[in-house]
Each structure stands twice: as structure tokens, then as C-alpha cells.
PyMOL Python script that loads the backbone (N, CA, C, O; Angstrom):
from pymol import cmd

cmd.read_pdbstr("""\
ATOM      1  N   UNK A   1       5.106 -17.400  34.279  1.00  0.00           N
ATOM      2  CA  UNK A   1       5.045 -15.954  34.373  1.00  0.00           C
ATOM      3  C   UNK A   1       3.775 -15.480  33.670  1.00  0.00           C
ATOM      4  O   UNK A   1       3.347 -16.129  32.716  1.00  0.00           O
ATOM      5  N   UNK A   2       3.089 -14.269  34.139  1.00  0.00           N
ATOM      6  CA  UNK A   2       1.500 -13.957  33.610  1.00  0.00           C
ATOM      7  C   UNK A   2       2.508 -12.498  32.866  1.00  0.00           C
ATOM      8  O   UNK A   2       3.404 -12.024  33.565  1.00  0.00           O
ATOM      9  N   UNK A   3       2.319 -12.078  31.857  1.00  0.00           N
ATOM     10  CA  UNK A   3       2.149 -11.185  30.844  1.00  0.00           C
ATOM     11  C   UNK A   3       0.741 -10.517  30.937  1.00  0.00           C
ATOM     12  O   UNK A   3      -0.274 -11.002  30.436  1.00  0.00           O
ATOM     13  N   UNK A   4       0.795  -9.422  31.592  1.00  0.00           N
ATOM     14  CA  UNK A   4      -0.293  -8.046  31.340  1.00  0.00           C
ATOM     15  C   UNK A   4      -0.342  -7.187  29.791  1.00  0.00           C
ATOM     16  O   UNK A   4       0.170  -6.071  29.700  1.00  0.00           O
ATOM     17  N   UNK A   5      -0.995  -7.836  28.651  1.00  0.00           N
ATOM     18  CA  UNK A   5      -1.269  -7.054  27.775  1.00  0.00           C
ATOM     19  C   UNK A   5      -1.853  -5.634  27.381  1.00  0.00           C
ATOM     20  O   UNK A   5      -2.977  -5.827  26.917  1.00  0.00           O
ATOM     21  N   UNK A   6      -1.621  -4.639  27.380  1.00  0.00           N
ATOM     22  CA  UNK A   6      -2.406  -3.482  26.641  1.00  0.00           C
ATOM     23  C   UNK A   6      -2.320  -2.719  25.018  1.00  0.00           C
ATOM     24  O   UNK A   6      -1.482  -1.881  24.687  1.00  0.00           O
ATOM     25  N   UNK A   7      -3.307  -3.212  24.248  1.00  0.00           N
ATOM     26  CA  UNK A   7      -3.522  -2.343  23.047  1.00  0.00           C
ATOM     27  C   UNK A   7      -4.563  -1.478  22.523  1.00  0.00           C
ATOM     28  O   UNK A   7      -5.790  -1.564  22.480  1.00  0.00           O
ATOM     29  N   UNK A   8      -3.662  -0.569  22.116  1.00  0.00           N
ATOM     30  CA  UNK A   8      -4.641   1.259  22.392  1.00  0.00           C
ATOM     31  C   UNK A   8      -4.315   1.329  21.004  1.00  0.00           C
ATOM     32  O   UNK A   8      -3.260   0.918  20.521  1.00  0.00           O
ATOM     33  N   UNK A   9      -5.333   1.908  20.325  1.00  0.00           N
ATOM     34  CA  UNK A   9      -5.105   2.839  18.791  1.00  0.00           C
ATOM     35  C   UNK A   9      -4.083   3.708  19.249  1.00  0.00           C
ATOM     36  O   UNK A   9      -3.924   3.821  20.464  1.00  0.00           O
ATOM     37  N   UNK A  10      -3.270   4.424  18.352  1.00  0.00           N
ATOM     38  CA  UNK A  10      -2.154   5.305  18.153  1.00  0.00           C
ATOM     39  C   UNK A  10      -3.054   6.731  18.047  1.00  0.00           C
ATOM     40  O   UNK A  10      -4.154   6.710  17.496  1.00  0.00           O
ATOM     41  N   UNK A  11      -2.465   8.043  18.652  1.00  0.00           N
ATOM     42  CA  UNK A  11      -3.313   8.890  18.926  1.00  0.00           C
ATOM     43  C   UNK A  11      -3.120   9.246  17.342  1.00  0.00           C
ATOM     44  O   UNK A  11      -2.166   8.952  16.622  1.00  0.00           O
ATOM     45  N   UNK A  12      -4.504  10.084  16.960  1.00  0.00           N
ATOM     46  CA  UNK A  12      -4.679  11.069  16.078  1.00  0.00           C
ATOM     47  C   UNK A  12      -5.181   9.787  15.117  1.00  0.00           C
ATOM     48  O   UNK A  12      -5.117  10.053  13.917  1.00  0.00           O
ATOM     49  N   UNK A  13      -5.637   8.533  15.417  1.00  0.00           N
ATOM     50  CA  UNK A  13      -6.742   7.393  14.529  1.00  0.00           C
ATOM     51  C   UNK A  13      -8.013   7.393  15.442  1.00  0.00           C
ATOM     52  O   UNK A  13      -8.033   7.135  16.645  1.00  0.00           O
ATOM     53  N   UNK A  14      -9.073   7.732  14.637  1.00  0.00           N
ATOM     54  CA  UNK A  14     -10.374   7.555  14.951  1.00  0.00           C
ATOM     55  C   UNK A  14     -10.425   6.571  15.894  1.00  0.00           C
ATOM     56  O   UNK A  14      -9.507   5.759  16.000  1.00  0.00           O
ATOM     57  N   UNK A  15     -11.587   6.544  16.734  1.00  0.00           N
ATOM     58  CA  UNK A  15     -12.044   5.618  17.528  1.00  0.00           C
ATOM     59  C   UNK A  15     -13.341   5.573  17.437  1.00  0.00           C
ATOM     60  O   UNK A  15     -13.914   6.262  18.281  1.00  0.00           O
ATOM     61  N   UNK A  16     -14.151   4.879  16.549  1.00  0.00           N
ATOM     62  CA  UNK A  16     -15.568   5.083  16.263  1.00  0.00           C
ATOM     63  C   UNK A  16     -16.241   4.356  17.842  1.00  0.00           C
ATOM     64  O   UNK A  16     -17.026   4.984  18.551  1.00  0.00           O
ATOM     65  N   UNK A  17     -15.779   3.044  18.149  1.00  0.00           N
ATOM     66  CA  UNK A  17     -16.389   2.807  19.628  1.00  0.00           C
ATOM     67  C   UNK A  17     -15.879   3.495  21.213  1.00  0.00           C
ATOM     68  O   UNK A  17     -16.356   3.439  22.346  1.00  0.00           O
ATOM     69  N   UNK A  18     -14.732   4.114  20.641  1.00  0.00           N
ATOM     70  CA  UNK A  18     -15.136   5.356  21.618  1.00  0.00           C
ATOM     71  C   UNK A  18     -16.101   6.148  21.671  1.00  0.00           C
ATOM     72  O   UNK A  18     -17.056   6.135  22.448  1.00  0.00           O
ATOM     73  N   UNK A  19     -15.849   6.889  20.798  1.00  0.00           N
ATOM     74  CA  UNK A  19     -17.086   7.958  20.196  1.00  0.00           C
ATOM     75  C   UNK A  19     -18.505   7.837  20.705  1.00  0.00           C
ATOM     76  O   UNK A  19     -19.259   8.579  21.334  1.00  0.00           O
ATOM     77  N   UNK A  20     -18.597   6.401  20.104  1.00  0.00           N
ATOM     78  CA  UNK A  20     -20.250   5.835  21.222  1.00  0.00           C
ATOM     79  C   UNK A  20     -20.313   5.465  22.617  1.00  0.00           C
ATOM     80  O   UNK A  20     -21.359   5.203  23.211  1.00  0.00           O
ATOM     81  N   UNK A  21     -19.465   5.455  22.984  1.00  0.00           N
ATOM     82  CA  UNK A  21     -19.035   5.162  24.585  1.00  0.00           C
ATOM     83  C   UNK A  21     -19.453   6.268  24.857  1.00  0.00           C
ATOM     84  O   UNK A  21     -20.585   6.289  25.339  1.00  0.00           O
ATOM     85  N   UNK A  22     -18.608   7.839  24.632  1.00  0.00           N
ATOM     86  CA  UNK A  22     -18.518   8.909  25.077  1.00  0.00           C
ATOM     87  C   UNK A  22     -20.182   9.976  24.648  1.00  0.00           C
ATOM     88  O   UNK A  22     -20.560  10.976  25.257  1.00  0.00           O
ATOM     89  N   UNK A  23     -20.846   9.327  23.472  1.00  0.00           N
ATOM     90  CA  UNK A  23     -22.458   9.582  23.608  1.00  0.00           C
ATOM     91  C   UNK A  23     -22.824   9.025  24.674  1.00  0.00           C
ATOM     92  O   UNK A  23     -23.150   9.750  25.614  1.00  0.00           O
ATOM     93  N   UNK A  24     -22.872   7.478  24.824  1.00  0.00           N
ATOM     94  CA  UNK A  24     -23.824   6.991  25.626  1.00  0.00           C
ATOM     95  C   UNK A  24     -23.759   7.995  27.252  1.00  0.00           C
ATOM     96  O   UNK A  24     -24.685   8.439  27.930  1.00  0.00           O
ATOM     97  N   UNK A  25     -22.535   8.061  27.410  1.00  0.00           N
ATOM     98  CA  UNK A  25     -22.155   8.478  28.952  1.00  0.00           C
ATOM     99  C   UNK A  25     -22.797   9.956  28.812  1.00  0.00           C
ATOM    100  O   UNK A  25     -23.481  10.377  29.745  1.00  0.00           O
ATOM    101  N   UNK A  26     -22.592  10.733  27.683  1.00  0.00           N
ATOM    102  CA  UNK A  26     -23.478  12.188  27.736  1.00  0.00           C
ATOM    103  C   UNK A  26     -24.536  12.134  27.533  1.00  0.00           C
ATOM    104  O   UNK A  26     -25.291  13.067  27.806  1.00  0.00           O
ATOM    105  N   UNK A  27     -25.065  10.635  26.799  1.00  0.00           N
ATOM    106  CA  UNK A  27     -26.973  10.402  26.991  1.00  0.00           C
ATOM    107  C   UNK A  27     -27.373   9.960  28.454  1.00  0.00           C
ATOM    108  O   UNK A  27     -28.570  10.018  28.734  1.00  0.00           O
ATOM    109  N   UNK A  28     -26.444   9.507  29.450  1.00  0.00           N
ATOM    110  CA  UNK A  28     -26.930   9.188  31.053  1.00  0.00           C
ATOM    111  C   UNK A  28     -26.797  10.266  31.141  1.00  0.00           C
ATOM    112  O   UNK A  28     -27.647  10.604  31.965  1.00  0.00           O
ATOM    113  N   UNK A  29     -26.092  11.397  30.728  1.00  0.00           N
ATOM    114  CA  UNK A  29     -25.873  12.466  31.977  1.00  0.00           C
ATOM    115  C   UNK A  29     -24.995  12.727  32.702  1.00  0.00           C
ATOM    116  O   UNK A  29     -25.006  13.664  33.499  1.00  0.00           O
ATOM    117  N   UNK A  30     -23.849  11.716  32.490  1.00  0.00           N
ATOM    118  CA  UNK A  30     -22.420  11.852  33.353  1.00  0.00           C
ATOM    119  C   UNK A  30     -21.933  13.081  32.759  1.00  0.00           C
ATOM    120  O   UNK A  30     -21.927  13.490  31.598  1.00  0.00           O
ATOM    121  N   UNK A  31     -21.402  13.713  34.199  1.00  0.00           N
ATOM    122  CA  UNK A  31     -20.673  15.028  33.498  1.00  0.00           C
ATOM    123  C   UNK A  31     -19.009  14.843  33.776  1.00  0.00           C
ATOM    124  O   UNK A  31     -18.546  14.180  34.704  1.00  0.00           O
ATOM    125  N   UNK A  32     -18.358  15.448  32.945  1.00  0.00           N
ATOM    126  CA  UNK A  32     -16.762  15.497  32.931  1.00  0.00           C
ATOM    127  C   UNK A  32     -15.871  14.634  32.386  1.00  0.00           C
ATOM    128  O   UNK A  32     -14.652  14.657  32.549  1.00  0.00           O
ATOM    129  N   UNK A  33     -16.659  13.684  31.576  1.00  0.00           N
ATOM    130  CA  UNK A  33     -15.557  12.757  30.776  1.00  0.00           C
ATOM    131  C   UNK A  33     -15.702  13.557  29.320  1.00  0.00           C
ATOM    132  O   UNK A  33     -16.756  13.748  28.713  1.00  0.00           O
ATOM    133  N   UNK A  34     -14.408  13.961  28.936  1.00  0.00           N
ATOM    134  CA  UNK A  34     -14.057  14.385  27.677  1.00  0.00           C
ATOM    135  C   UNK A  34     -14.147  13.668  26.421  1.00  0.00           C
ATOM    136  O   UNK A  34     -14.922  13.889  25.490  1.00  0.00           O
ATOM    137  N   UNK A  35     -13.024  12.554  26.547  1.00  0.00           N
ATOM    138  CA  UNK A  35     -13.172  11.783  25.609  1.00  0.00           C
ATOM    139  C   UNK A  35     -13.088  10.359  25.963  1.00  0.00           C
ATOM    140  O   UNK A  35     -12.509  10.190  27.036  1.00  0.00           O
ATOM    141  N   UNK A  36     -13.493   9.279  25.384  1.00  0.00           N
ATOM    142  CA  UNK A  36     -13.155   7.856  25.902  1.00  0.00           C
ATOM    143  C   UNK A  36     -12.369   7.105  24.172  1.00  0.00           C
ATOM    144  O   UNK A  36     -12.688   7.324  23.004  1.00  0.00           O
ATOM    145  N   UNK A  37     -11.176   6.119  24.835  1.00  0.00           N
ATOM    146  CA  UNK A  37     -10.669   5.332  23.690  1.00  0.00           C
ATOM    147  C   UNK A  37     -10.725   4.239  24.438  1.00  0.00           C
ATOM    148  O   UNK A  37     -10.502   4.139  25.644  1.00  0.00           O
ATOM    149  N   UNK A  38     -11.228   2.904  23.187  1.00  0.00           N
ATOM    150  CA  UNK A  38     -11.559   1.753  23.551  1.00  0.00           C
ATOM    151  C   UNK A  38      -9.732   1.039  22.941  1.00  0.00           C
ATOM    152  O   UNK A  38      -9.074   1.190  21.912  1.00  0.00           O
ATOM    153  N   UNK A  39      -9.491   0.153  24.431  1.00  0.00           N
ATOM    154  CA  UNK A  39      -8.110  -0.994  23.388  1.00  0.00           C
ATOM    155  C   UNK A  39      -8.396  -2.100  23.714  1.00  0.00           C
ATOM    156  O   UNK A  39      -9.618  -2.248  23.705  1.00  0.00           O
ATOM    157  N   UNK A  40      -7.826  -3.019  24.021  1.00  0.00           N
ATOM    158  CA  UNK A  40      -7.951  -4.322  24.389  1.00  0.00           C
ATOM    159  C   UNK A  40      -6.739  -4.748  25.599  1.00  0.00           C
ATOM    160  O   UNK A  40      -5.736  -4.050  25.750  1.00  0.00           O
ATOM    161  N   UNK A  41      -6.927  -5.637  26.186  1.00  0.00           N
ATOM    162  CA  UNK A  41      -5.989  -6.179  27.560  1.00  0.00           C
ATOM    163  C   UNK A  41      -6.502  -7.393  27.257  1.00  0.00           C
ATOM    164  O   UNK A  41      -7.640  -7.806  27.030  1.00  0.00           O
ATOM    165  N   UNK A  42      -4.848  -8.140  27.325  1.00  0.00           N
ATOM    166  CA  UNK A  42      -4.692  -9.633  27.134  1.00  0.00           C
ATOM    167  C   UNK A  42      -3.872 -10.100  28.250  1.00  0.00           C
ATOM    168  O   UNK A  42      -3.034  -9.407  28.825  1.00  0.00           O
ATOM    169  N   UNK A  43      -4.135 -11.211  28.500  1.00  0.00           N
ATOM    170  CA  UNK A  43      -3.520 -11.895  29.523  1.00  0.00           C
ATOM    171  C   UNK A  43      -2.697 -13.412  28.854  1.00  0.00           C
ATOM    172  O   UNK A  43      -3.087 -14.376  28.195  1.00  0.00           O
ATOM    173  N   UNK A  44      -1.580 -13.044  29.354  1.00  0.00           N
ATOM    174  CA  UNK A  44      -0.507 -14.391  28.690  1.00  0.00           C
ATOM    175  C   UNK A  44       0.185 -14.799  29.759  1.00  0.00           C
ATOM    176  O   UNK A  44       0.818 -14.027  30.480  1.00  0.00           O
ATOM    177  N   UNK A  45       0.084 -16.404  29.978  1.00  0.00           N
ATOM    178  CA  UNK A  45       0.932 -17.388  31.122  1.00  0.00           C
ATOM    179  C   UNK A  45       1.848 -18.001  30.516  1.00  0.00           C
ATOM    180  O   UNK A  45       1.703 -18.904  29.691  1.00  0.00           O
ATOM    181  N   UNK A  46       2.811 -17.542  30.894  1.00  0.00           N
ATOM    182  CA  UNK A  46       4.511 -18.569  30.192  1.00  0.00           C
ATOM    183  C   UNK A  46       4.493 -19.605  30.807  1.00  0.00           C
ATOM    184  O   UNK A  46       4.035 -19.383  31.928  1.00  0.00           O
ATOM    185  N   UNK A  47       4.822 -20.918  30.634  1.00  0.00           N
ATOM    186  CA  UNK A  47       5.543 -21.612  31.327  1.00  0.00           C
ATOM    187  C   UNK A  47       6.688 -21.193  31.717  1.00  0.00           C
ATOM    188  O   UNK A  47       6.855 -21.178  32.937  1.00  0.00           O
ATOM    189  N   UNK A  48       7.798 -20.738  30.855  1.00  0.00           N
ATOM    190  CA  UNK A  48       8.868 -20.475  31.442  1.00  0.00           C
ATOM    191  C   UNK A  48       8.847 -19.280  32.877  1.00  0.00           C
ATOM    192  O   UNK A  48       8.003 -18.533  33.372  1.00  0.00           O
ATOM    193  N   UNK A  49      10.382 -19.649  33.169  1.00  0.00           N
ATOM    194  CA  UNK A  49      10.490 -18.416  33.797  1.00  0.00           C
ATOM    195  C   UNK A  49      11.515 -17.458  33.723  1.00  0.00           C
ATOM    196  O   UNK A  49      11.825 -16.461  34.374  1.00  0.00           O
ATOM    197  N   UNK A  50      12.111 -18.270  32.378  1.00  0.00           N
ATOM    198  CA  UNK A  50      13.076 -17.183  32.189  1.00  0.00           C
ATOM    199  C   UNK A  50      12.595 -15.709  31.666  1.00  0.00           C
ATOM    200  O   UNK A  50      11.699 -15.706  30.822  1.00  0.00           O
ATOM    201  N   UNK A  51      13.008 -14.734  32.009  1.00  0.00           N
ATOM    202  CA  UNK A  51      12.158 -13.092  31.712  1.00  0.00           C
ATOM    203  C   UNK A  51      12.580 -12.564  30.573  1.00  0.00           C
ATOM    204  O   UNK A  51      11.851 -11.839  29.896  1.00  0.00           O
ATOM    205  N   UNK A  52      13.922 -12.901  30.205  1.00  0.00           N
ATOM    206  CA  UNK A  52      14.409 -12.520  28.881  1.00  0.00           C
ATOM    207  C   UNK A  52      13.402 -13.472  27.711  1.00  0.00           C
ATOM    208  O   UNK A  52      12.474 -13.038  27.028  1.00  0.00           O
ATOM    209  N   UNK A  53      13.811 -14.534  27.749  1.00  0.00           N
ATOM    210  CA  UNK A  53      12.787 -15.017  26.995  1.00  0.00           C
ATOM    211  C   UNK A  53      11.268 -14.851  26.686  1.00  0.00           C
ATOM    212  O   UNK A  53      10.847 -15.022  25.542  1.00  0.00           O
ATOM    213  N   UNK A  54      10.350 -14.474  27.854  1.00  0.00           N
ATOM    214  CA  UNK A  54       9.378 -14.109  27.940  1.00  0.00           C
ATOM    215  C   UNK A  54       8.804 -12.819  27.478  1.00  0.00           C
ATOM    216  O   UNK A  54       7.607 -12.676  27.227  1.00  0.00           O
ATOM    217  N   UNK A  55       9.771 -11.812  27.368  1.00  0.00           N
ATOM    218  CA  UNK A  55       9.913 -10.847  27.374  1.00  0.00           C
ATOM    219  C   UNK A  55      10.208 -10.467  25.206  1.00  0.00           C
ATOM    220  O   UNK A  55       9.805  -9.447  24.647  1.00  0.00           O
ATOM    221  N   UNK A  56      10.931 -11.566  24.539  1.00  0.00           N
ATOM    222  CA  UNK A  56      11.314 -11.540  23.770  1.00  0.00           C
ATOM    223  C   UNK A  56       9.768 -12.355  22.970  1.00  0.00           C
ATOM    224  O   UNK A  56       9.254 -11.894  21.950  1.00  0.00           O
ATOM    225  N   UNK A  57       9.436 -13.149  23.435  1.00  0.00           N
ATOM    226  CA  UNK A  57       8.244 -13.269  22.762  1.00  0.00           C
ATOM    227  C   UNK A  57       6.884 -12.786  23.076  1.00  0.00           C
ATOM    228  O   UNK A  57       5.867 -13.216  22.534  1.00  0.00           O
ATOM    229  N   UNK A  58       6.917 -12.021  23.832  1.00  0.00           N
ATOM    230  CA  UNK A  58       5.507 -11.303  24.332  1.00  0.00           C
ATOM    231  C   UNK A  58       5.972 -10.422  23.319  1.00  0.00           C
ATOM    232  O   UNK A  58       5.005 -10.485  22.560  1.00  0.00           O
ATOM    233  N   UNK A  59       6.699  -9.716  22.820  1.00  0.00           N
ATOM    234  CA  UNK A  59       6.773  -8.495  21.998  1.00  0.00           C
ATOM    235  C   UNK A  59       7.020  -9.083  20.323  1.00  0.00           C
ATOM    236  O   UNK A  59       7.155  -8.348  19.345  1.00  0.00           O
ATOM    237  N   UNK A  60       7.031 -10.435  20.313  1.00  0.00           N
ATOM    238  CA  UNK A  60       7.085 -10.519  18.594  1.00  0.00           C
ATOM    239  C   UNK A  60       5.611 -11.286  18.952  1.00  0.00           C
ATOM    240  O   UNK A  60       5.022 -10.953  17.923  1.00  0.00           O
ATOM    241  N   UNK A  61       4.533 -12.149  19.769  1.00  0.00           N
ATOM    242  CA  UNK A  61       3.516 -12.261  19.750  1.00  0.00           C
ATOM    243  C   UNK A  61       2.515 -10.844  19.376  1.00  0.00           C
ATOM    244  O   UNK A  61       1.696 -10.691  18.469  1.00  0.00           O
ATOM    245  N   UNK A  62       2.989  -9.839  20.555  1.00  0.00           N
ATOM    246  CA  UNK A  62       2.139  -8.535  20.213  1.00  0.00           C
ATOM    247  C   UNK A  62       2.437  -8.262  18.892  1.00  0.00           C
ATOM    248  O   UNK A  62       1.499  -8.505  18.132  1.00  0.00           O
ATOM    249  N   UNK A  63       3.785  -7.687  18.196  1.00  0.00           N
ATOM    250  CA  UNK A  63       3.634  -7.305  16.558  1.00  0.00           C
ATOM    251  C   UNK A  63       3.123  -7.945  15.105  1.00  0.00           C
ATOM    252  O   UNK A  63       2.835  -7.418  14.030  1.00  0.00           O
ATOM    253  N   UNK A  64       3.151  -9.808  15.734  1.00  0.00           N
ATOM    254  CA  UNK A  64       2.695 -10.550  15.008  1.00  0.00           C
ATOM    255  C   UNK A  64       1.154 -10.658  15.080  1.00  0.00           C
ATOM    256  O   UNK A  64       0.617 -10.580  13.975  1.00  0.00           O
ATOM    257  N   UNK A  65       0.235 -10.836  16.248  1.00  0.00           N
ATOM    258  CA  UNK A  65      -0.505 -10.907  16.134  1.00  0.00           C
ATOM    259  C   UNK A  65      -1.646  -9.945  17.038  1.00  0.00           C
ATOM    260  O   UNK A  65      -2.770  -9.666  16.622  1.00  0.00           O
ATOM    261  N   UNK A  66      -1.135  -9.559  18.226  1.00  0.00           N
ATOM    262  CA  UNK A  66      -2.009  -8.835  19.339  1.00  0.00           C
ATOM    263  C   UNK A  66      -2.205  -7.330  18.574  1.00  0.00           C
ATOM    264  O   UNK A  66      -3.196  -6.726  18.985  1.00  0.00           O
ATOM    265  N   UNK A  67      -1.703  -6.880  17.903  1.00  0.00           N
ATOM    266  CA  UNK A  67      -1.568  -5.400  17.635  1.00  0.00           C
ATOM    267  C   UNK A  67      -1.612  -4.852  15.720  1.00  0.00           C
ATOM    268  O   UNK A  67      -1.074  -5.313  14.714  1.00  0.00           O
ATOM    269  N   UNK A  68      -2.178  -4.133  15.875  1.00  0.00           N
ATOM    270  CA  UNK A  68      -1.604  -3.854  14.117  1.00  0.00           C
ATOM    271  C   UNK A  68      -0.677  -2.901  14.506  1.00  0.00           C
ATOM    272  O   UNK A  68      -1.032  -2.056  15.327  1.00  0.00           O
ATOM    273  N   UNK A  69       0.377  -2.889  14.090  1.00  0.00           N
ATOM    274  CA  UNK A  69       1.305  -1.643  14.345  1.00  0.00           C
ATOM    275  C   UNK A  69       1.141  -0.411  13.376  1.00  0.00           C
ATOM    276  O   UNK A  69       1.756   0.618  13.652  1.00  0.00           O
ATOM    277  N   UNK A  70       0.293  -0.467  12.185  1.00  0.00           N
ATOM    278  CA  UNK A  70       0.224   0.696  11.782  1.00  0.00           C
ATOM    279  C   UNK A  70      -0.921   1.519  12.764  1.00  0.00           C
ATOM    280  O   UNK A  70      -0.800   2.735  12.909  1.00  0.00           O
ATOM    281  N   UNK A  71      -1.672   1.018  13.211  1.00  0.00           N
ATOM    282  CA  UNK A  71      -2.731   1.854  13.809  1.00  0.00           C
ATOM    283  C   UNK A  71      -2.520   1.420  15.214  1.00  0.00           C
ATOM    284  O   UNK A  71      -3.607   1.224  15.757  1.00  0.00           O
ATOM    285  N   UNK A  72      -1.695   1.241  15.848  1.00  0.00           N
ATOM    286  CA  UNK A  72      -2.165   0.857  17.590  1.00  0.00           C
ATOM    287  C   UNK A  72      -0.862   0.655  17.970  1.00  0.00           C
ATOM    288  O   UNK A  72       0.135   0.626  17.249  1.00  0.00           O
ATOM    289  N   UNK A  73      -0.983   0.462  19.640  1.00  0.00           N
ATOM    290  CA  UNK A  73       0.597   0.890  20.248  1.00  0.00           C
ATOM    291  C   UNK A  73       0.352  -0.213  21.299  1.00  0.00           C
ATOM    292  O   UNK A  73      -0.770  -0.491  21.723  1.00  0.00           O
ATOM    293  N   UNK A  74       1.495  -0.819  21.684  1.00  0.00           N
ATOM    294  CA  UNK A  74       0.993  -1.965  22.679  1.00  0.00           C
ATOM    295  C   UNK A  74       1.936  -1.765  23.638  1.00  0.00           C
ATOM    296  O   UNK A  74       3.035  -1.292  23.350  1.00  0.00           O
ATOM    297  N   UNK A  75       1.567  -2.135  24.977  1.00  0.00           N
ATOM    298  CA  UNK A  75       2.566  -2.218  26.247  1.00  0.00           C
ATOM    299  C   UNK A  75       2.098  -3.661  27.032  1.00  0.00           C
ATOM    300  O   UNK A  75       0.992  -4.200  27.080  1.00  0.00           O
ATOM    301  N   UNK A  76       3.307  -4.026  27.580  1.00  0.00           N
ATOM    302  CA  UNK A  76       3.090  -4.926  28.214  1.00  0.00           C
ATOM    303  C   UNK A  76       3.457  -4.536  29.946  1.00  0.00           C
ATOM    304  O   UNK A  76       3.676  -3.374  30.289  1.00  0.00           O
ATOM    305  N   UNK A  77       3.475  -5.625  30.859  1.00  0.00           N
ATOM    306  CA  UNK A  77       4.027  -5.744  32.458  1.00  0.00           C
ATOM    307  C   UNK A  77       4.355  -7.492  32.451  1.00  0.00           C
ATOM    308  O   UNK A  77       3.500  -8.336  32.181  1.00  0.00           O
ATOM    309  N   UNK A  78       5.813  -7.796  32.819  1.00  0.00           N
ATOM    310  CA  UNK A  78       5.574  -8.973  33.219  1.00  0.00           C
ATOM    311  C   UNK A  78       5.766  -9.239  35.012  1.00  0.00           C
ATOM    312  O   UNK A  78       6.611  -8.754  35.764  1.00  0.00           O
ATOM    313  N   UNK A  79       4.419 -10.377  35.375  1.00  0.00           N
ATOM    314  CA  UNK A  79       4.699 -10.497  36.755  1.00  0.00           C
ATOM    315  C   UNK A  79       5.234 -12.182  36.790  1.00  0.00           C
ATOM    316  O   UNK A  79       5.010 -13.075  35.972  1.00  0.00           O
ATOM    317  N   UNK A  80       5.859 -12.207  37.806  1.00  0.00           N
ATOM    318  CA  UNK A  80       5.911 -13.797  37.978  1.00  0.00           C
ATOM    319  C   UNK A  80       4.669 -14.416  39.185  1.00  0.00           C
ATOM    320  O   UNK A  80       4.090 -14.011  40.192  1.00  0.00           O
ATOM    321  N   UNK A  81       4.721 -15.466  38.446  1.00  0.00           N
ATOM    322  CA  UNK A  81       3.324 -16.161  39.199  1.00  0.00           C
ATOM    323  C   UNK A  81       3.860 -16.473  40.692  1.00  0.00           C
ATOM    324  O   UNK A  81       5.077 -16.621  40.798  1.00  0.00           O
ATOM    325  N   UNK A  82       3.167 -16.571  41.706  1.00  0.00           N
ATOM    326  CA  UNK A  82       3.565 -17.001  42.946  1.00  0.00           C
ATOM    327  C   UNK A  82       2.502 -17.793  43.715  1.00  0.00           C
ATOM    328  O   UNK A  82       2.750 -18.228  44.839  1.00  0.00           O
TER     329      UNK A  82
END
""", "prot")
cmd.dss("prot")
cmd.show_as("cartoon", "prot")
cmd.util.cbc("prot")
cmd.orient("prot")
């Protein structure tokens, strides 16, 4: 099974490499992006296929190590491989 990772800062914590994202794009000249937040996307292959299981350690992997939970919020998707 492939595990779709996403981790985003928690709103209302700075995002200093946003911040420069969202210069650079108003130093090209793009108009209409407000704000930009940078997270990270991880990709995880189980062997198994059981979903409960998979499911039970994709979420103590993310709190243990993919995420700080004081500052960031994580979601996952699980697909099965085919």
C-alpha cells in the first residue's frame, strides 16, 4: 500500500520560506497570489496490506517523526498499489 503524506505548519506560525516564495512571485510580477505556505509530502510503501495496520502506523510514524506536532498538522491518503 503507498501512503500519501502531507505536512503544513499549523495556521497562525510564521512561515519564513513562504514569505520568500510570496516576494519572489511579486518580484516576477505574478499578480493574485496572496499568500504562499511551504510543507512537505512524503511518500510511504507498506508491504502490508492490511489498512488498519497501515493506517495505525502511518500516524505514530507522522507524530514520531514526519511532523512536530507543536508547530505543524499532518494528513495522510492511503491508496493500495495495483
Amino acid at each position: 500500500m503507498k501512503v500519501k503524506v502531507k505536512v503544513v505548519l499549523k495556521d497562525g506560525i510564521l512561515d519564513p520560506q513562504g514569505k520568500a516564495v510570496l516576494h519572489a512571485i511579486n518580484d516576477l510580477k505574478f499578480k493574485g497570489v496572496g499568500d504562499v505556505r511551504i510543507g512537505k509530502y512524503i511518500e510511504l510503501t507498506f508491504d502490508s496490506l492490511d489498512q488498519s495496520l497501515v493506517e495505525n502506523e502511518t500516524k505514530e510514524i507522522c507524530q514520531k517523526l514526519l511532523a512536530n506536532p507543536v508547530i505543524e498538522n499532518f494528513d495522510y491518503e492511503i491508496e493500495e498499489l495495483t
